[in-house]
N, C-alpha and C positions, 0 to 999 in steps of 0.2 A: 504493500500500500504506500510505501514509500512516492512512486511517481505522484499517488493525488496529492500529497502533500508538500511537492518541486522538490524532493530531495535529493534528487539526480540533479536537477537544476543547478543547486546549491553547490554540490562534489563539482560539477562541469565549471562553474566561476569559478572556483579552488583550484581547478586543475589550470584552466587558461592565466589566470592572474598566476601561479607558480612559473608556469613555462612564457610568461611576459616576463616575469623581472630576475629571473632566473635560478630564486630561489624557492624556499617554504617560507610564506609569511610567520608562517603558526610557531616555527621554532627559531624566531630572532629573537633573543635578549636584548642587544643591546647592540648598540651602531657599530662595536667592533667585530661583529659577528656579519653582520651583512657585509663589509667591508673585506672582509677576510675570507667571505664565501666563493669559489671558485665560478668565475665567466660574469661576473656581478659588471664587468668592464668592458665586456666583450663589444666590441663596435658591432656586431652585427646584429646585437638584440635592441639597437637603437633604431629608433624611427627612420624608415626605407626610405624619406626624404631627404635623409642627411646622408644619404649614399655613401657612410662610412665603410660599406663591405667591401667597397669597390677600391678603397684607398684613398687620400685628400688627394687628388688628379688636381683640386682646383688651387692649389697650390704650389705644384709646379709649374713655375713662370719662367719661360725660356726665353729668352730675347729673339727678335729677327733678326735674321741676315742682312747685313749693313748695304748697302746699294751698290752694285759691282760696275756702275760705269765708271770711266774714266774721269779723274781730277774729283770723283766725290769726296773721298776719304781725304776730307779737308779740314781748316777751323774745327768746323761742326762736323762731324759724318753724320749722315742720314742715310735712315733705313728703308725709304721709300718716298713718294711724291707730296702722300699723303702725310710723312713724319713731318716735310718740310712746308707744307702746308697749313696745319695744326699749328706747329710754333712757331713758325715762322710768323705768321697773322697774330696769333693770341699773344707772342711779344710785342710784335711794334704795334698793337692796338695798346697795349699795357702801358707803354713808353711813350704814345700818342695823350696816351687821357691823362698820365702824369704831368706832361710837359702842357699839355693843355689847362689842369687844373693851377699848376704856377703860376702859369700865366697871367690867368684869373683874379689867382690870390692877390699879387701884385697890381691887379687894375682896381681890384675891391679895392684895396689898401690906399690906390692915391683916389679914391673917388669918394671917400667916406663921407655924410653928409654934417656940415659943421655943427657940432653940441647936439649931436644926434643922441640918443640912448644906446646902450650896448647891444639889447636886443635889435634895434633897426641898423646897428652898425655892422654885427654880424649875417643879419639876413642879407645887407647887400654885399659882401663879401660873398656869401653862400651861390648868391644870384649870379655873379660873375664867374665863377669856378665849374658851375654846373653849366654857362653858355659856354665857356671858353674848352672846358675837358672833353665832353663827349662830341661834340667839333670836331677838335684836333685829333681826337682818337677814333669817331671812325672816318675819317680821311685817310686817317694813315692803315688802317683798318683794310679800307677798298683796295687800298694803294698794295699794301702787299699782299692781298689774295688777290687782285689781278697778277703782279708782279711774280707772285711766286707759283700760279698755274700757265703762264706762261715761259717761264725759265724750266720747270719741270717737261713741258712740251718742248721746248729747243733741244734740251738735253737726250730726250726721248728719239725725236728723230734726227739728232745728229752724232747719238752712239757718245756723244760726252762731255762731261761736264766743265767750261771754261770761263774765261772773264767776257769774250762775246755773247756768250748768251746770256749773262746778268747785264749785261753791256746793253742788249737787245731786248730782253727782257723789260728793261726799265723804262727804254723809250716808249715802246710799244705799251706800255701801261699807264706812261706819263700823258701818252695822245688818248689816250681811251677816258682820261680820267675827268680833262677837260675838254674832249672833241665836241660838245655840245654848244661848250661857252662861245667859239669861234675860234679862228687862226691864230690868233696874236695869243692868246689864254692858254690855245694847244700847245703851241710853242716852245711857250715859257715854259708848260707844266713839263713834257718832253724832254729839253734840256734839266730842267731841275732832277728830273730823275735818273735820269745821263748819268750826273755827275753825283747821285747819293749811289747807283749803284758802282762807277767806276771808287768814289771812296770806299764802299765798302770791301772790292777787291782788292785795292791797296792796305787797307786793316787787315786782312786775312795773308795778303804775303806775307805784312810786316809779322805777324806773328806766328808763322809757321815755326 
């Protein structure tokens, strides 16, 4: 008569809750007992989520293969288009909205209004830093994710990696950036970029 009264039931919890935790509940004393009971650790009696059977896989981190064209293995080496893409951008936007928020600071600073409050002096400092930085940062933002998906194409179809194609790169970024404003704007913008990426080749031999 035991069934009408779930005591199979009862034994079947007993049993599944034993072979979950790896023990007998009914004969721990004391925490140094569970502790000390054999498979209590066992990574596979853990939640199949945590795919401990299988070994932390998710922690062996192996680096990529560094970029095998020519002249990469430079300054920097990069391990693809996309490495140099990433931080390449996400630096000079960093160094864009820094140089831009200085900027700022210094224009709050001479514009303060005379025997203003603290609070209104600070707002317009606040006011100037936040026109001046995200401006400057993403300008420089467009500038080298044009810049730097274009040099990664040069490099690509010409087998390798040199100062004409930063050289080429920069122009062709520098017209892209302001081909809209008109000729004289392109221009300028073109040369300026000329000559930030012919400097930055000259920084890269100087410190080879």
């Amino acid at each position: 008569m035991s069934w009408l009264f779930g005591g199979n039931k009862q034994t079947t919890k007993e049993e599944d809750l034993k072979q979950t935790l790896g023990f007998d509940p009914a004969q721990v004393s004391d925490v140094s007992s569970i502790i000390n009971s054999p498979g209590v650790f066992d990574a596979s009696r853990l939640h199949p989520l945590a795919g401990l059977d299988k070994g932390v896989e998710y922690l062996d981190l192996k680096d990529e293969q560094l970029n095998d064209i020519e002249g990469s293995k430079g300054l920097i080496p990069s391990r693809s288009w996309t490495d140099d893409l990433c931080y390449g951008t996400g630096a000079v936007y960093l160094l864009g909205l820094g140089l831009g928020g200085a900027y700022g600071f210094q224009e709050g600073v001479k514009n303060l209004p005379k025997n203003a409050p603290p609070r209104l002096q600070l707002n317009t400092i606040l006011n100037h830093m936040t026109k001046r930085g995200p401006f400057l940062g993403n300008s420089a933002g467009v500038l080298a994710l044009t810049y730097n998906m274009i040099d990664s194409s040069l490099d690509y179809f010409r087998g390798v990696h040199d100062d004409f194609n930063s050289l080429g790169a920069g122009a062709i970024a520098g017209a892209l950036f302001r081909s809209s404003a008109g000729l004289r704007p392109m221009a300028y913008s073109t040369a300026l970029m000329t000559g930030a990426a012919g400097a930055w080749c000259g920084v890269k031999h100087l410190l080879k």
